[in-house]
C-alpha positions in Angstrom: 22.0 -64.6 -47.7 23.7 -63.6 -44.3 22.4 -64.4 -40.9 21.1 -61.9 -39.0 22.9 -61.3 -35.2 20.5 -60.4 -32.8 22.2 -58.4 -30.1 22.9 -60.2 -26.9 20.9 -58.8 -23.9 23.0 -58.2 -20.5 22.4 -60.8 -18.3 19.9 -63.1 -21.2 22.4 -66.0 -20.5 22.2 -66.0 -16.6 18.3 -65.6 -16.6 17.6 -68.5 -19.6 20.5 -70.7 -17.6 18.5 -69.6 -14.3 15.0 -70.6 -15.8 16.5 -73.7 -17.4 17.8 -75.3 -13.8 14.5 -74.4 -12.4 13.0 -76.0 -15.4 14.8 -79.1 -14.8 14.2 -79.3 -11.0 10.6 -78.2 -11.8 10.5 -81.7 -13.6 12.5 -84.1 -11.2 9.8 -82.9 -8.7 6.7 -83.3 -10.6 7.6 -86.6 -12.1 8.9 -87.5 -8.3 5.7 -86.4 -6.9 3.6 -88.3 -10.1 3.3 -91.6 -8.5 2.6 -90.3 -4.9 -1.1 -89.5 -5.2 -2.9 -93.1 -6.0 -0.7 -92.9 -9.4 -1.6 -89.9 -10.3 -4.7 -92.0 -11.4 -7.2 -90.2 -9.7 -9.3 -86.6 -11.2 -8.0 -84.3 -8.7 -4.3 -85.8 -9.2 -4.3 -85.5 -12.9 -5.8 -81.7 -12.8 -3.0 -81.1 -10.7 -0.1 -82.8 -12.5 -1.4 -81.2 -16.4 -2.1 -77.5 -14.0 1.8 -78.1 -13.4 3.1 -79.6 -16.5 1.5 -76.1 -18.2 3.4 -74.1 -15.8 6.3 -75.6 -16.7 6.2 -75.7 -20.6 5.4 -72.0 -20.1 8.7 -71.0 -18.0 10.7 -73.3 -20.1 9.3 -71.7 -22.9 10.1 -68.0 -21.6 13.3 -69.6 -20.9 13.7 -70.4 -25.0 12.6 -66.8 -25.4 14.9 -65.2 -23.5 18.1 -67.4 -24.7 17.3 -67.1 -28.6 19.8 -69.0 -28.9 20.1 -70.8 -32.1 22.7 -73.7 -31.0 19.9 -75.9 -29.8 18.6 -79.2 -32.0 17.2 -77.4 -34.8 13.5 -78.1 -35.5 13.8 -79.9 -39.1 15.1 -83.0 -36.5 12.1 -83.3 -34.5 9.5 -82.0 -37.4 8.5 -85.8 -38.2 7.9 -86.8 -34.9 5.8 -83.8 -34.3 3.8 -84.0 -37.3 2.7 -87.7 -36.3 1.7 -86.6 -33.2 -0.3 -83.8 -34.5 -1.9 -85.9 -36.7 -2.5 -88.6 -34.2 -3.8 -85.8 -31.8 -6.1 -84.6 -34.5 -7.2 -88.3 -35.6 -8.6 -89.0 -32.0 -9.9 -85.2 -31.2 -12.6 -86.4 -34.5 -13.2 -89.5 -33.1 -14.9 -88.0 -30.3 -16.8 -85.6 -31.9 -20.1 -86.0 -33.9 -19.3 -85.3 -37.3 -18.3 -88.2 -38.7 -20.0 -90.3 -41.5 -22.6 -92.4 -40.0 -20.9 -95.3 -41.4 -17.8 -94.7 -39.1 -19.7 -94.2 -36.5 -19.4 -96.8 -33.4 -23.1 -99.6 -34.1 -24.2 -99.0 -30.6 -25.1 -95.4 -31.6 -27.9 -96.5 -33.3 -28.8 -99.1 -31.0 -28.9 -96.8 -27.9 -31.0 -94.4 -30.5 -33.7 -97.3 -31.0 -34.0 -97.8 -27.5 -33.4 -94.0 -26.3 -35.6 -92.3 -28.8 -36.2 -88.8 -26.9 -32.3 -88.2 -25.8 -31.0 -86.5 -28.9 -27.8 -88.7 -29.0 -24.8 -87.1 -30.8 -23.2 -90.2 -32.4 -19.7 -90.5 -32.8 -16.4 -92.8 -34.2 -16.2 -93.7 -30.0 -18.0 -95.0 -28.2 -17.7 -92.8 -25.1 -16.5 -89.3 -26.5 -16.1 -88.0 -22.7 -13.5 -90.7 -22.2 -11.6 -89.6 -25.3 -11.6 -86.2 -24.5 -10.0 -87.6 -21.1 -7.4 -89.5 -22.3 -6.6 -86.8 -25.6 -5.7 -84.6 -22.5 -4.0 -87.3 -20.8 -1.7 -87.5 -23.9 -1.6 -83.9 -24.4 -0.2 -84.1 -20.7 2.6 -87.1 -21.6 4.1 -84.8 -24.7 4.1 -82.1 -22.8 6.2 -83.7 -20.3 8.3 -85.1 -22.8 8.9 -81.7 -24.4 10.2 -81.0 -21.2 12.4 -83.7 -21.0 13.7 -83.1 -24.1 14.7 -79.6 -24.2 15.9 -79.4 -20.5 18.1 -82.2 -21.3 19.8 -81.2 -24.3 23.5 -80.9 -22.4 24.6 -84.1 -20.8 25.0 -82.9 -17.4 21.4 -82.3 -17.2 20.1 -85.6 -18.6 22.4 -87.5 -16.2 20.7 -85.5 -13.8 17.4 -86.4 -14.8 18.1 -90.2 -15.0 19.8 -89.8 -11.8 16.8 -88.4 -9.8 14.8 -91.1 -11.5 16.4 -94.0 -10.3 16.6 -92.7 -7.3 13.0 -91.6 -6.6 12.1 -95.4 -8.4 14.2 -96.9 -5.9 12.5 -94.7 -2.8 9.4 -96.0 -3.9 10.3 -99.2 -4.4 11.6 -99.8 -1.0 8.7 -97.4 0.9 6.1 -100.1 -1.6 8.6 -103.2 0.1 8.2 -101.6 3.4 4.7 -101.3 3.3 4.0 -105.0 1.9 6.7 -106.8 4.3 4.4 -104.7 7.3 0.9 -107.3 6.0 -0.7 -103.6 4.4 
């Protein structure tokens, strides 16, 4: 069985390198700006950073589209780890939902039921199901960012770059965090 050549485009190369750098500085920023905002820890902050984090799995994605190029880490490498995430991702999507044997289900279910008889309670494996679905985003968030990281820094240059603008944004921080604990805030 040959391989099929797909024809090169005029100017793919230029465009998927162009996407790719903006990909990259797209990330420096976002993970520079993370901390900024109460940690990030905060509704509003986290809206923002997933609202951005999609933006940019989407034009490093178009980037991958554009490029077709087949020299990258090829997928059987990273199948395990992405299979064990699916299923870890899957694993705590049923946790918050109410279909799970009534034996699984957290006890306080049935208290609250006891004592809450008229609120048609949908029992489930957690015990707060909102705060799963929070955090299952929150995760969903984290690999997304570290897809990022992963494919924009598949040449050396660029995860140098990445570590780089890092340390360097830690140590901002860290001296604006001395600044501001050496002034009695």
């Amino acid at each position: 069985m040959t391989d099929i050549d797909i024809p090169s485009r005029p100017g793919a190369a230029i465009l998927s390198n162009a996407v790719g750098a903006l990909s990259l500085w797209g990330l420096i920023a976002l993970l520079a700006w993370t901390p900024l905002p109460f940690g990030s820890a905060r509704p509003w902050a986290w809206g923002v950073l997933t609202a951005a984090t999609g933006l940019l799995v989407l034009l490093r994605a178009a980037g991958d589209f554009i490029a077709q190029d087949s020299s990258e880490m090829p997928a059987r490498l990273t199948a395990p780890a992405v299979v064990l995430f699916a299923l870890a991702l899957a694993w705590a999507i049923f946790q918050g939902l109410p279909w799970a044997p009534a034996a699984w289900q957290h006890p306080i279910w049935g208290e609250a039921g006891r004592l809450m008889p008229g609120l048609g309670l949908q029992p489930a494996i957690s015990i707060d199901p909102n705060a799963s679905r929070t955090a299952i985003f929150h995760l969903a968030t984290y690999a997304a960012i570290f897809w990022l990281a992963f494919r924009c820094c598949q040449r050396a240059d660029a995860a140098r770059l990445l570590v780089l603008a890092l340390g360097s944004v830690g140590t901002i921080y860290a001296i604006w965090g001395l600044g501001v604990y050496w002034s009695g805030n």
